[in-house]
Structure formats: structure tokens, C-alpha cells
ZAMARGU-4260 file (C-alpha; in steps of 0.2 Angstrom, whole numbers, plus 5000, padded with zeros to 4 digits):
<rodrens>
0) 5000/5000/5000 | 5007/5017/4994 | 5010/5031/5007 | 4997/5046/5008 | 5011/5058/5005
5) 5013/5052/4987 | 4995/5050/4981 | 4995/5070/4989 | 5010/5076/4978 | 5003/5069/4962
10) 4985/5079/4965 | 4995/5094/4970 | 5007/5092/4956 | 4992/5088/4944 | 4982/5103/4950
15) 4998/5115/4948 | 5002/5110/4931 | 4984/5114/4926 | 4985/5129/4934 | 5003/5133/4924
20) 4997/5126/4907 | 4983/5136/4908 | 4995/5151/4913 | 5005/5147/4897 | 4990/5148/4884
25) 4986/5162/4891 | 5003/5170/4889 | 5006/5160/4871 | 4991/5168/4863 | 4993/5185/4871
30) 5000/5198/4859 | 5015/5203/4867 | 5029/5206/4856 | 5044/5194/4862 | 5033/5181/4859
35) 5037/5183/4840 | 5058/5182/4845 | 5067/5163/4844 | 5067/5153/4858 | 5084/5154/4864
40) 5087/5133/4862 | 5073/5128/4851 | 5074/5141/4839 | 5058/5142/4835 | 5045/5156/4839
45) 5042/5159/4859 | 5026/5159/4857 | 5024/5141/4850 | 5038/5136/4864 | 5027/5144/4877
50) 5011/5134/4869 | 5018/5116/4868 | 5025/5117/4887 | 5009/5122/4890 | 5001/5104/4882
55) 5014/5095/4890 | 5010/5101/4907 | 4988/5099/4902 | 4992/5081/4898 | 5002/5077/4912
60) 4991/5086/4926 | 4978/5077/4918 | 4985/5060/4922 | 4990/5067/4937 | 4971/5071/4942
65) 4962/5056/4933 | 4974/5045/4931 | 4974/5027/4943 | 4991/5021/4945 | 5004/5030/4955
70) 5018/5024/4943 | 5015/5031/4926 | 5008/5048/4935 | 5024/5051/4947 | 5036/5045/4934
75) 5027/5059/4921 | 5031/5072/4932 | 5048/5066/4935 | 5050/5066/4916 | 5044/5084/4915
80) 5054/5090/4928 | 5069/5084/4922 | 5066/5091/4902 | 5063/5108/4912 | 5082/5105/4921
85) 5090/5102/4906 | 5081/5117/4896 | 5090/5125/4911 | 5108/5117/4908 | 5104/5123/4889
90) 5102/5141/4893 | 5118/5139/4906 | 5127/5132/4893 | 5123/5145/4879 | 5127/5160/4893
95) 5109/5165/4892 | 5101/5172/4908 | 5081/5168/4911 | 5081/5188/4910 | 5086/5187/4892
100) 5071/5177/4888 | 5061/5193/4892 | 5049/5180/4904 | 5045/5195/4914 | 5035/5204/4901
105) 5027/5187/4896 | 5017/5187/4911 | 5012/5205/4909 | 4993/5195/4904 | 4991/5190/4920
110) 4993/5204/4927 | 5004/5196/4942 | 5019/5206/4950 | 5034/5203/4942 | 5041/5195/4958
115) 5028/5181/4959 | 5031/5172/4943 | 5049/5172/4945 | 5048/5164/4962 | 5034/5151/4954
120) 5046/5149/4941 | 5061/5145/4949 | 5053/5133/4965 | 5039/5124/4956 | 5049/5114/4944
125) 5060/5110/4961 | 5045/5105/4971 | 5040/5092/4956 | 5056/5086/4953 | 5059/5082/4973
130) 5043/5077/4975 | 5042/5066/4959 | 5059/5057/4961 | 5058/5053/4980 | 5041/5045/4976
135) 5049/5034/4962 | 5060/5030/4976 | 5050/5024/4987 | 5038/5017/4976 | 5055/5006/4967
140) 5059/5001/4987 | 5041/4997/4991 | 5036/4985/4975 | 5017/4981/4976 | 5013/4964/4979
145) 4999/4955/4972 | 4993/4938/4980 | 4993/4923/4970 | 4977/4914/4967 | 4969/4904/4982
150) 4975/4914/4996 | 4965/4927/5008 | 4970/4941/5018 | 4968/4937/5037 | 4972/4946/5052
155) 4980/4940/5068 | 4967/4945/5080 | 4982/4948/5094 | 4992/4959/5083 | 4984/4965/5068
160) 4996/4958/5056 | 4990/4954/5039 | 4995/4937/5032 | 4989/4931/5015 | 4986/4913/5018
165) 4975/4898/5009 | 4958/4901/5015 | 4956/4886/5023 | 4965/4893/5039 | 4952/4903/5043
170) 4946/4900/5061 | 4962/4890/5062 | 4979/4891/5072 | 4993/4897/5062 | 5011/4904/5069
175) 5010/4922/5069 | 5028/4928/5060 | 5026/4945/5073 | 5021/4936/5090 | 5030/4919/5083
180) 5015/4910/5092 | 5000/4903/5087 | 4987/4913/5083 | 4969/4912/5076 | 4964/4918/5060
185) 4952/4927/5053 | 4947/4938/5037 | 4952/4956/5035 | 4940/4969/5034
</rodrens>
């Protein structure tokens, strides 16, 4: 069973790429001038730039918000956090500041002080990154197991471990591997 912590992260990371991707169409189809200018690495227009981060981060915060299994969500987000660190090792590498991307005045739309979406923009991509690669972590370390065919989840009723056993040892004695006594079974709620 996956911790509570990880189900959490992908909802907030789903709900904050939503709220970015809808941020970015917002900027990408505004009428601001620099979005005309080459994207510094991609060389193509910013404004298409701006656009198709803004459909990556709709289709992963729409896994993240509908999907069902942890896996594929948490490593999505891990994917797009790492594109975003290497689009910053490319502007490092190139000797081109954020500055010189004129992000600022892309968020003039918004109407948000200029403060703000630099903050956003420099900690959000962290958070998902963190967040994302320690839940893969945990999720690689903590393997789901599924039981085979025939058996049943019981509980000790002195301890409360789980045990998946044949069903035939239900109402039965069995050596409880926590107490290492015998124990009677019977069926998990």
C-alpha cells in the first residue's frame, strides 16, 4: 500500500500543472511582442515554445488528476521535471540568463507582479522534481505485491498483522511471524 504523501504530491502536482498550462495559453496567445523572438534553444517562435510546454504540462496534470496508477503519474512528472532541468543546463550552457528570455514581460497577461512568477518559476519545477523522484524512490523500494490465486487476507486477531494465507485457515491456528505464536485467523475487513 502506497504512502498518503505520494497520492497528495501527484494531486498537487496535477492541479499545479493545470493551473501553469493554463498560465502558458494564456501568455502563448497574448499579443506581446517577444513572443514573436526565437526561443533561445529551440529556435523556433516563443510563442509556439510557450504553447507546447503548456500541452505537456495539460496532459500530464491530467493523468495526474484522473489517472489510477501512481507509477506512470509520478514517473510523468519526473519526466517533465527533468526536460525543464536540462532546458536550464541549455540556457547555462549558451550563457543565456532567464532575463534574456524577456519571461517577465510574458506574464504582463496575467497581470501578476513581476516577483511572483519568477519565484513560481524558479521553485515549482523543484517541488516536482523532489517530490516526483523521491516518490519513484519509494515506490522502486516498496514494490506492490499482488497475491497469488487461492489465498485470503487474514488478520491476527492479537496483533493485527496481515497474512495472506489459503483460505482454509480461517478459524484456524497458524504461527503468527510478529508474536512467533499461534494465533487464530480470521478475514480482514
Amino acid at each position: 500500500m502506497e504512502p498518503k504523501w505520494i497520492r497528495a504530491f501527484v494531486y498537487s502536482a496535477g492541479g499545479l500543472l493545470l493551473a501553469a498550462a493554463l498560465g502558458r495559453f494564456i501568455i502563448g496567445l497574448g499579443t506581446a511582442p517577444v513572443l514573436d523572438l526565437p526561443d533561445p534553444l529551440l529556435e523556433i517562435p516563443l510563442r509556439y515554445a510557450v504553447l507546447g510546454v503548456g500541452a505537456m504540462e495539460l496532459a500530464v496534470a491530467l493523468v495526474c488528476l484522473f489517472g489510477k496508477s501512481l507509477g506512470p503519474q509520478v514517473g510523468l512528472v519526473a519526466w517533465l521535471a527533468t526536460n525543464w532541468a536540462v532546458y536550464r543546463i541549455g540556457l547555462f550552457w549558451v550563457s543565456c540568463h532567464l532575463e534574456c528570455t524577456c519571461l517577465g514581460s510574458l506574464t504582463d497577461p496575467l497581470h501578476l507582479p513581476r516577483g511572483a512568477p519568477g519565484y513560481l518559476l524558479e521553485y515549482l519545477p523543484v517541488y516536482l522534481a523532489v517530490g516526483s523522484y523521491g516518490a519513484l524512490f519509494w515506490l522502486m523500494r516498496h514494490p506492490r505485491r499482488s497475491k497469488p490465486p487461492g489465498l485470503t487476507a487474514l488478520s491476527s486477531n492479537t496483533c493485527a498483522t496481515d497474512l495472506d494465507v489459503p483460505p482454509s485457515t480461517v478459524s484456524q491456528h497458524v504461527a503468527c511471524p510478529q508474536l512467533n505464536t499461534p494465533v487464530t485467523m480470521h478475514r480482514s475487513v
